[in-house]
C-alpha positions in Angstrom: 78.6 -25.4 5.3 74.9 -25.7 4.1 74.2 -29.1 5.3 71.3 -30.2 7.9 73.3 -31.7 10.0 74.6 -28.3 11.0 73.9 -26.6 14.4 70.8 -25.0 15.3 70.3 -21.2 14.5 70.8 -19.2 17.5 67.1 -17.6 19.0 66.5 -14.7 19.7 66.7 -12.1 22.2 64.1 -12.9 24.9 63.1 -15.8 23.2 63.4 -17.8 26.6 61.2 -15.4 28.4 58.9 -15.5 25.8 58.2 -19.7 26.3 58.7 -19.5 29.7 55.4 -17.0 30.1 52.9 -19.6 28.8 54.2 -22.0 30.8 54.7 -20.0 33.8 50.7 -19.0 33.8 49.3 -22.5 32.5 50.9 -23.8 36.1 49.2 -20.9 37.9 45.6 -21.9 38.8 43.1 -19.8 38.5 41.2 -17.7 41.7 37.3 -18.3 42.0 36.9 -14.5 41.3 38.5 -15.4 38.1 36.1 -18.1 37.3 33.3 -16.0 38.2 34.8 -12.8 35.9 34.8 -15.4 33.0 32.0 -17.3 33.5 29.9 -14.2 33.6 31.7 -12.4 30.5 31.1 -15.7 28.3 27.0 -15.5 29.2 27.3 -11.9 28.2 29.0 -12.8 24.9 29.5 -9.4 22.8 26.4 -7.7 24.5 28.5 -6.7 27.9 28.5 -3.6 26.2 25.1 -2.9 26.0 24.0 -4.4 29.5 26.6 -2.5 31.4 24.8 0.4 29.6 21.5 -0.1 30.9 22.6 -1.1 34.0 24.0 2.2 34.2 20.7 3.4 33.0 18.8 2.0 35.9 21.2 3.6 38.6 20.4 7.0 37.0 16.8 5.9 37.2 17.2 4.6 40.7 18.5 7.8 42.0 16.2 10.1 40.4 13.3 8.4 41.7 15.1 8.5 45.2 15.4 12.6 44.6 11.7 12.7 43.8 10.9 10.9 47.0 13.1 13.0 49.4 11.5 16.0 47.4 8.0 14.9 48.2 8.8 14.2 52.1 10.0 17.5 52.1 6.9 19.1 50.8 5.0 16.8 52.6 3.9 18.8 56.2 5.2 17.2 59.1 4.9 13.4 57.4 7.6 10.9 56.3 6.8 8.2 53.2 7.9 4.9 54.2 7.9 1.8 52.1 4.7 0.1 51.2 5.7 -3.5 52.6 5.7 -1.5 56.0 1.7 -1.2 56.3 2.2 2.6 56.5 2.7 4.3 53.2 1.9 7.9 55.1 2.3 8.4 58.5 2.3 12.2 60.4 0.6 15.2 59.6 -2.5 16.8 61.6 -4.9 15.3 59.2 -5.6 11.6 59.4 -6.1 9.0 56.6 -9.5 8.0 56.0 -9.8 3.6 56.2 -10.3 3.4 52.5 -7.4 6.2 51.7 -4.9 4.0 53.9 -5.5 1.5 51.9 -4.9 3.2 48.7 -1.5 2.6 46.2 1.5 4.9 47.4 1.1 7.2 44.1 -2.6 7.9 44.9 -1.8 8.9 48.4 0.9 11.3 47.2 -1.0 12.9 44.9 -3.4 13.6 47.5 -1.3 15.8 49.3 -2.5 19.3 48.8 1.2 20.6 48.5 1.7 18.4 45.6 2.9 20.8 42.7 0.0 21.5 40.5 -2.7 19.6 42.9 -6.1 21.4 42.4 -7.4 22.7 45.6 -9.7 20.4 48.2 -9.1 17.7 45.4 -8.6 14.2 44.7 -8.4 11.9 42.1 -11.1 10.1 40.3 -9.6 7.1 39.8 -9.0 6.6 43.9 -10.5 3.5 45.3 -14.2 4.3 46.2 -14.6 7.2 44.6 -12.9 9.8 47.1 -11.6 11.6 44.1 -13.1 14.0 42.1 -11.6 17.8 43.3 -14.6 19.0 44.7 -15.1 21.8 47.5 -15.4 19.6 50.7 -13.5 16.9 52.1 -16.7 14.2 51.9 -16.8 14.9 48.1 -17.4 11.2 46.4 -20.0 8.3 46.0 -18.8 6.8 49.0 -19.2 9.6 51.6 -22.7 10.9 49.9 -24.1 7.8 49.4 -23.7 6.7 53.2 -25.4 9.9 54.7 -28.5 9.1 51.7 -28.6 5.9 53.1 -28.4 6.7 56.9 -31.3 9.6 56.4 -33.3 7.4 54.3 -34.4 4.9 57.8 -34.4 1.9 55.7 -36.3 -1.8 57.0 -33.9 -4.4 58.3 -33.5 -6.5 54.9 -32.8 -3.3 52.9 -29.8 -1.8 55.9 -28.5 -5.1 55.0 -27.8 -5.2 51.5 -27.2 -1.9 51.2 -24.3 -2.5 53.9 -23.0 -4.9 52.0 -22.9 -3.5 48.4 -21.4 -0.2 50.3 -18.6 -2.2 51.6 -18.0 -3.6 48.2 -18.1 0.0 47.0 -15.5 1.0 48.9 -12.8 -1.6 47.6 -14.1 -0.8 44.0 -12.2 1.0 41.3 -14.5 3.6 39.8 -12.7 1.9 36.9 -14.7 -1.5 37.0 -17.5 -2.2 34.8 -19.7 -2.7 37.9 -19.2 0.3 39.9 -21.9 3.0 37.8 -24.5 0.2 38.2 -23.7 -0.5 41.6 -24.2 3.4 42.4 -26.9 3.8 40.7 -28.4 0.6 42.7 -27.8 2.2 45.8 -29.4 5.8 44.4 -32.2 4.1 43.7 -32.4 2.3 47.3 -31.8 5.9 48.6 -34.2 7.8 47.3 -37.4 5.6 47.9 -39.8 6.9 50.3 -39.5 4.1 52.5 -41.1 5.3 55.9 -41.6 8.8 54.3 -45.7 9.9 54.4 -47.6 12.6 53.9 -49.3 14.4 56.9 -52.5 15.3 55.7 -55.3 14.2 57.6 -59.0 13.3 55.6 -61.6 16.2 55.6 -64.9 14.9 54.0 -66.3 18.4 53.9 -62.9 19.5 52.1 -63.2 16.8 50.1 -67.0 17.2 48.9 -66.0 21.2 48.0 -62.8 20.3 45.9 -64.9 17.7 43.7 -67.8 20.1 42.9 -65.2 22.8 42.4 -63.6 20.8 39.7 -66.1 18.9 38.2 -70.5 20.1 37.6 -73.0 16.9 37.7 -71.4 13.0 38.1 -73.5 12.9 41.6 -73.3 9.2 41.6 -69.6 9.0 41.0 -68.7 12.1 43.8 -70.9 9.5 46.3 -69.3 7.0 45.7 -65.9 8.9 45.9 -67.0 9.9 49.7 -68.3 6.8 50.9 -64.6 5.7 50.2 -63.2 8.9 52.0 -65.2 8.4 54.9 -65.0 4.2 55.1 -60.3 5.7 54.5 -60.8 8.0 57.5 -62.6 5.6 60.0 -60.0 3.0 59.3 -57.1 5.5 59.2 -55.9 4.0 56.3 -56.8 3.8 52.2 -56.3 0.2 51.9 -58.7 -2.2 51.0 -60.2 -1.0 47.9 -58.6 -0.5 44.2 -60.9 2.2 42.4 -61.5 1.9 38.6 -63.3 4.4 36.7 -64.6 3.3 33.3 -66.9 5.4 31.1 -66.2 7.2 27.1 -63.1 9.2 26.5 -63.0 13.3 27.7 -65.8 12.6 30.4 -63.0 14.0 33.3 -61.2 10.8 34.3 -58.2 11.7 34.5 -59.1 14.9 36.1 -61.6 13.0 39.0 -58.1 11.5 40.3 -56.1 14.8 40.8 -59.3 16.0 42.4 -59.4 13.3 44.8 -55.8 13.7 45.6 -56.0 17.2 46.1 -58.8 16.0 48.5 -56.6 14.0 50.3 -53.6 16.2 50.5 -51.3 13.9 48.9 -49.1 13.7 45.8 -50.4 12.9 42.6 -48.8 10.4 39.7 -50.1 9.5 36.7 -48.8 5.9 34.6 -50.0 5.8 31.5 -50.2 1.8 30.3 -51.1 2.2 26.8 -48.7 0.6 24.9 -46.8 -0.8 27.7 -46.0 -4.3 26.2 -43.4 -5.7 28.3 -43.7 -6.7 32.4 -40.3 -5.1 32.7 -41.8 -2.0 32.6 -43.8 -2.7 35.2 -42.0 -4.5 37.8 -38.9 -3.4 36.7 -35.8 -4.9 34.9 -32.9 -7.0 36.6 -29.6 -5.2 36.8 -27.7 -7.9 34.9 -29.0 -6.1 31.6 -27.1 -3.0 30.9 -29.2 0.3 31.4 -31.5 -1.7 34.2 -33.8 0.7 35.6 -36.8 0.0 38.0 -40.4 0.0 37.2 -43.3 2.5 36.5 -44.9 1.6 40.2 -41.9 2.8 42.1 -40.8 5.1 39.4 -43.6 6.8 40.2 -43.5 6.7 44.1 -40.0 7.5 44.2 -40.9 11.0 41.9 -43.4 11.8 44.4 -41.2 11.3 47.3 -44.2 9.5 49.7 -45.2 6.2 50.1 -48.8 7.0 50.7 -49.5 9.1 47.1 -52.0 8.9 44.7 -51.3 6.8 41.6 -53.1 7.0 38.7 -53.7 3.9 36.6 -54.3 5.8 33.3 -56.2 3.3 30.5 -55.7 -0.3 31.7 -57.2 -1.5 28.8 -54.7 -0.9 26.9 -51.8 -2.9 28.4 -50.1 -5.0 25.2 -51.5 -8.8 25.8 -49.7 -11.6 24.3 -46.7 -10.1 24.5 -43.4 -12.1 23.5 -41.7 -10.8 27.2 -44.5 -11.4 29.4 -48.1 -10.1 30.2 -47.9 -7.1 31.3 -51.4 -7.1 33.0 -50.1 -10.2 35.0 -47.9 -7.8 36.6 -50.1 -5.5 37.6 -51.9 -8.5 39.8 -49.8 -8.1 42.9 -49.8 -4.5 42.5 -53.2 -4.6 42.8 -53.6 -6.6 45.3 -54.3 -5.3 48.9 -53.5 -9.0 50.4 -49.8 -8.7 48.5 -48.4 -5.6 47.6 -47.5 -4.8 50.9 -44.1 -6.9 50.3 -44.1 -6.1 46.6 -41.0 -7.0 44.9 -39.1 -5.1 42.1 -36.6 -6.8 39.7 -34.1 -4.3 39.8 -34.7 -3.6 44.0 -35.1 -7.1 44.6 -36.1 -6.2 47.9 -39.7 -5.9 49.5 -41.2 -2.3 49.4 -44.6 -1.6 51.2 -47.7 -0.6 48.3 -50.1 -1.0 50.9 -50.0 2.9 51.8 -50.5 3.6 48.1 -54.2 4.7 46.8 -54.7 2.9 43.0 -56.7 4.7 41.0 -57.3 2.8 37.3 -59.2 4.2 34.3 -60.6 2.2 31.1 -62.7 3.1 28.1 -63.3 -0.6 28.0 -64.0 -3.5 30.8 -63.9 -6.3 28.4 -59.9 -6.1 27.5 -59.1 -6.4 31.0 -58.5 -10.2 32.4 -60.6 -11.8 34.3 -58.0 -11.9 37.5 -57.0 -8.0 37.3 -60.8 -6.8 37.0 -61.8 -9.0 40.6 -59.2 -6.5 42.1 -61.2 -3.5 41.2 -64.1 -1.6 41.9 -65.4 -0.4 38.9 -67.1 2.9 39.0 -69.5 3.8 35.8 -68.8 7.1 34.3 -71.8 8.0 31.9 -71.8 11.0 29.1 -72.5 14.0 30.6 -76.7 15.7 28.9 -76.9 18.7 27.7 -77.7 21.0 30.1 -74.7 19.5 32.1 -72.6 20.3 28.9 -73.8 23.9 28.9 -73.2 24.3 32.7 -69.4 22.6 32.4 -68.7 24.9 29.4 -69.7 27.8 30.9 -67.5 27.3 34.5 -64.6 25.9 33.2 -64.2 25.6 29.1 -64.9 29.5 28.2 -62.7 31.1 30.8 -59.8 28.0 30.1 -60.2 29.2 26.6 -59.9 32.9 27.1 -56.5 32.7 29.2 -54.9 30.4 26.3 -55.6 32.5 23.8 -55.0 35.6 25.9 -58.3 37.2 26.3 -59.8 39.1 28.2 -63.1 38.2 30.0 -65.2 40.8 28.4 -63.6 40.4 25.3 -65.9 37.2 23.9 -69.5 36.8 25.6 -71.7 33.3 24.9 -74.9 32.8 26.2 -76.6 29.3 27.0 -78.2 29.3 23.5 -75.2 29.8 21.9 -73.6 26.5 23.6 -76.6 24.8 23.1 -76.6 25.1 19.6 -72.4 24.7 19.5 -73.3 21.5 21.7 -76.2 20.2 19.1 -74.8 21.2 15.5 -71.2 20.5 16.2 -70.4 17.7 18.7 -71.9 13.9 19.1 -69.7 13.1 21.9 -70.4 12.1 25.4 -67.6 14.0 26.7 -66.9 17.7 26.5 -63.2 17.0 24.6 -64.4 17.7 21.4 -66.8 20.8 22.9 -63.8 22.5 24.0 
């Protein structure tokens, strides 16, 4: 009948296995390797996928870099790489790692190996440590290497060997990449390439001297004097110092020309500095190498361009230094350079070491005495230069103007004749000058 108190409907086939499974694996307990399998794929979530992917990713990475490596100790003659937490990252081979290439990242030194495919031959890299790069022709190619056989044939004092020492070694652990290292090489250039126990030779003839300044110059009999008294007091002592020379007469009298003469006399190189318009003492004494484009001053500009540090420098128009100047006198500068008690430890801003000026023969000119201060006149003997008379005029323009004349213009000599009256009337109708500029 229909009823519910009837009996139960049969179950189905395997109906018993069926609830016996649950219950069978909730009384199993689970293994820790279990725990750990489902622990790990519920952190994972529904990106399993996607790590197991680039896990598989960074084996294929992983063994390609391995093949690279075993490729490169092939090629590699006679060496082995080893890891770089070993302190050797390229052992063997005939040639022998330089201190600052052992020191270098594992991918610099491979690439230095000349069997690396595509190297450039006797190369490098710029970007090693210290500059070693830079695929040049020998193996001492770099700043490093060049700068230390500058330094060692440039006999520098003690204080100078010591700094330059020091910024060397900082050199060396530089990246040509960091902001410092072009100034830092150009510091050391610059400490290079002074003259600093470099002097000329040439000994002090008076009767040379005497011949070279009526060669170049007709009349000025006080001036040429005056000149050898200073020649003669230079070659008794054995030295120039003592005396800072200053010339002061009217423009195109032969200034400027009176100072090559006398350093032709002396057989020593010859500089001229022109101060007009210098209105900043940074251009004198130099600027400090925290400013960018820091380059030293016109003094040992100058000396450094003539290669010796006995030369002839020529103080061209000192009356014109800028005064009042917003970044410092510039004529205060000048007052240890001038100074034979001082200059022998003068002191650059950019160097910032002492350099010897006491070797150096100051020559200054001026069109005026008054401009000049009080202090920087006191160093100076003044020489006065009058205007030249006539017949000195016709004499000078005869001997030196014509013939400089003729050859600028390509001329011959017997192409244009002038005879005395002819100047003299060129001289009185034509110029009111006390030089010969405007006679010329």
């Amino acid at each position: 009948g229909g009823g519910g108190g009837g009996a139960p409907p049969a179950p189905p086939p395997n109906a018993s296995s069926a609830l016996a499974k649950p219950q069978s694996e909730k009384r199993a307990k689970p293994t820790s390797a279990d725990a750990a399998l489902r622990r790990e794929a519920e952190r994972l979530g529904t990106g399993a996928p996607t790590a197991v992917k680039e896990a598989e990713q960074v084996e294929q990475i992983m063994g390609m870099i391995s093949g690279i490596i075993k490729e490169l100790e092939r090629q590699v003659p006679g060496g082995t790489l080893r890891n770089e937490t070993d302190g050797a990252l390229l052992a063997g081979g005939e040639d022998n790692s330089t201190a600052a290439e052992s020191q270098a990242p594992v991918h610099f030194r491979i690439y230095r190996s000349p069997s690396f495919p595509g190297f450039p031959p006797g190369g490098g890299l710029p970007f090693m440590p210290g500059g070693g790069g830079g695929g040049g022709d020998s193996e001492e190619d770099g700043d490093v290497p060049s700068l230390e056989r500058k330094l060692k044939a440039a006999e520098l004092p003690a204080e100078a060997e010591e700094v330059a020492q020091r910024d060397l070694k900082r050199l060396r652990r530089m990246s040509p990449m960091h902001s410092e290292y072009s100034t830092l090489v150009d510091y050391l250039e610059n400490i290079a390439e002074l003259p600093w126990n470099r002097s000329s030779d040439a000994s002090i003839s008076l009767a040379a001297a005497e011949a070279q300044l009526a060669d170049d110059h007709f009349g000025m009999a006080k001036v040429k004097e005056r000149i050898l008294e200073f020649l003669a007091v230079a070659k008794l002592k054995g030295e120039t110092k003592g005396s800072i020379l200053c010339m002061h007469g009217p423009p195109g009298i032969g200034k400027t020309s009176l100072g090559k003469s006398i350093a032709t006399a002396l057989g020593r190189d010859f500089h001229r500095v022109s101060l007009g318009g210098v209105h900043t003492e940074a251009e004198v004494r130099g600027h400090r190498r925290t400013y960018v484009g820091a380059m030293p001053g016109l003094i040992l500009q100058g000396i450094k361009k003539c290669g010796s540090n006995n030369c002839v420098i020529m103080l061209d128009e000192v009356d014109k230094l800028g005064r009042n100047s917003l970044n410092g006198d510039p004529s205060s500068a000048l007052l240890e350079v001038l100074d034979p008690e001082q200059n022998h430890a003068f002191r650059d801003h950019f160097l910032n070491l002492p350099f010897n000026l006491s070797g150096v023969l100051f020559i200054a000119t001026a069109n005026e005495l008054q401009p000049i201060p009080r202090p920087l006149l006191d160093r100076m003997e003044v020489i006065d230069m009058h205007g030249y008379t006539v017949e000195e005029k016709v004499e000078i323009a005869r001997r030196h103007l014509l013939p400089k004349q003729l050859t600028q213009h390509g001329l011959a000599e017997a192409a244009l004749s002038c005879d005395a009256p002819t100047f003299d009337a060129i001289i009185a109708g034509y110029t009111r000058e006390a030089g010969v500029r405007e006679l010329e």
